[in-house]
C-alpha positions as CSV (number, residue, x, y, z in Angstrom):
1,X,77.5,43.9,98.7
2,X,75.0,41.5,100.3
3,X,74.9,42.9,104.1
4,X,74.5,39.8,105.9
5,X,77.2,38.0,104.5
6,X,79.0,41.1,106.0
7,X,77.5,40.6,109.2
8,X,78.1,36.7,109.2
9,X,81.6,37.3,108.3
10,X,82.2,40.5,111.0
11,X,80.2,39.2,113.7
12,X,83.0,38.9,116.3
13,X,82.9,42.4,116.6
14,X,81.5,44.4,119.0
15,X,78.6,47.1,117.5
16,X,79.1,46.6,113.7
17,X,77.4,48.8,111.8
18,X,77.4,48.9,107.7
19,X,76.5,51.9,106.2
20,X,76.0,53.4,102.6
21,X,79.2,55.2,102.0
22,X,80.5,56.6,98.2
23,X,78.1,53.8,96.6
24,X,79.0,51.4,98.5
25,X,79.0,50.7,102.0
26,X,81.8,51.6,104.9
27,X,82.2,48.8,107.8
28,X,82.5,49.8,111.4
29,X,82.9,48.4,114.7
30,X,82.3,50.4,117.9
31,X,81.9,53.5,115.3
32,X,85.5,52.9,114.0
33,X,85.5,52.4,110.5
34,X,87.4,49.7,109.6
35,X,86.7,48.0,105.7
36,X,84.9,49.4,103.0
37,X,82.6,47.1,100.8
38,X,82.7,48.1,96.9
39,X,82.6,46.5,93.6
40,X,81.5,43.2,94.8
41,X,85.0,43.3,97.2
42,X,85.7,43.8,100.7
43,X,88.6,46.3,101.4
44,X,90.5,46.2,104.9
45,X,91.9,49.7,106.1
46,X,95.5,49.4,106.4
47,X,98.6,51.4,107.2
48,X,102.5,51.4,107.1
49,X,102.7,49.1,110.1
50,X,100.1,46.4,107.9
51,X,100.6,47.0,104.6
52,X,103.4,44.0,104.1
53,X,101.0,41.7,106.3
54,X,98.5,42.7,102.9
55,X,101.4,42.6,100.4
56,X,102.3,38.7,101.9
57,X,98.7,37.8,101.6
58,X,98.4,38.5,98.2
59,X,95.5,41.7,98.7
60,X,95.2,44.3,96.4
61,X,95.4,48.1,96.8
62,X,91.9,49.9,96.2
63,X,92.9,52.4,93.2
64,X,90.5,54.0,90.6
65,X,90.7,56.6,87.9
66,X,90.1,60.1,88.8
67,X,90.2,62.2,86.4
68,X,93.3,62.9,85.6
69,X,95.3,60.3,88.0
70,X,94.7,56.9,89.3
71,X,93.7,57.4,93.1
72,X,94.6,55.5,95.6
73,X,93.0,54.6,99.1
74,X,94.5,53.1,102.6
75,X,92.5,49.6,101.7
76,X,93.6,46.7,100.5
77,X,91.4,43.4,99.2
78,X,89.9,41.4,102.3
79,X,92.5,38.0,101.4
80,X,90.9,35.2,99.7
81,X,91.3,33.0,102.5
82,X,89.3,35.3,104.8
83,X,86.2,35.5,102.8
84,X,84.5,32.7,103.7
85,X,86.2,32.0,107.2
86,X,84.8,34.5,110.0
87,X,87.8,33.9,112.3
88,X,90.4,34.8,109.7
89,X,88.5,38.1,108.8
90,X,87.8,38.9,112.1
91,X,92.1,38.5,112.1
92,X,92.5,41.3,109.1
93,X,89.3,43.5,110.6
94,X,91.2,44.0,113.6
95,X,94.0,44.7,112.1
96,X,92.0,47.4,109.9
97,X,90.7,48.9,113.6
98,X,94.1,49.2,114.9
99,X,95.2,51.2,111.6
100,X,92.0,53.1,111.7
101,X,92.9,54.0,115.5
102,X,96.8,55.1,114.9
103,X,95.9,57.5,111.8
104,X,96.1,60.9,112.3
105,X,92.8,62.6,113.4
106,X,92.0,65.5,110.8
107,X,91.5,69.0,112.5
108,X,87.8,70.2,112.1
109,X,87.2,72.7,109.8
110,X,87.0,76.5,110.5
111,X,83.2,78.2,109.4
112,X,84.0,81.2,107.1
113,X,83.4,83.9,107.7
114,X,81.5,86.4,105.4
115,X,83.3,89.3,104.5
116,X,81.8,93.4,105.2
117,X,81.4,95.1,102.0
């Protein structure tokens, strides 16, 4: 994923950051992770209140095989029409912020502790 054709695209946002994440890179604004870039796509974080707004667009849900099931992951395909037109993906990264921001914080998780013999 060439990085600064993500930060031409994303560069309406405030404090985007790209980072290597699971081989490929995770996008975030203001720490918020809000798209993930892998195999040669851009994927937009969504959610049940954006997913039709995806679905209407024509984007794709990010799925792969695991290894016994095909997984899939809250991100659908950046649209074609936003790929080369920074104010329309600025449109669907905010949209990817505001699904980031309503999903449900995960609880940290608890040391263990070592059991006496």
């Amino acid at each position: 994923m060439d990085h600064e054709h993500l930060r031409d695209l994303f560069a309406g946002l405030p404090r985007l950051s790209i980072r290597r994440l699971f081989g490929g890179v995770g996008l975030y604004s203001d720490g918020i992770v809000f798209a993930l870039g892998a195999f040669d796509e851009i994927w937009i974080k969504a959610d049940a209140e954006t997913i039709t707004l995806f679905e209407q667009a024509g984007a794709r849900r990010f799925s792969y095989q695991g290894r016994n099931r095909t997984v899939q992951l809250p991100y659908w395909s950046l649209p074609d029409s936003a790929l080369d037109d920074p104010d329309e993906a600025l449109k669907w990264a905010r949209l990817g912020i505001a699904a980031s921001l309503r999903a449900p914080k995960s609880a940290p998780k608890k040391a263990r502790s070592k059991k006496q013999p």
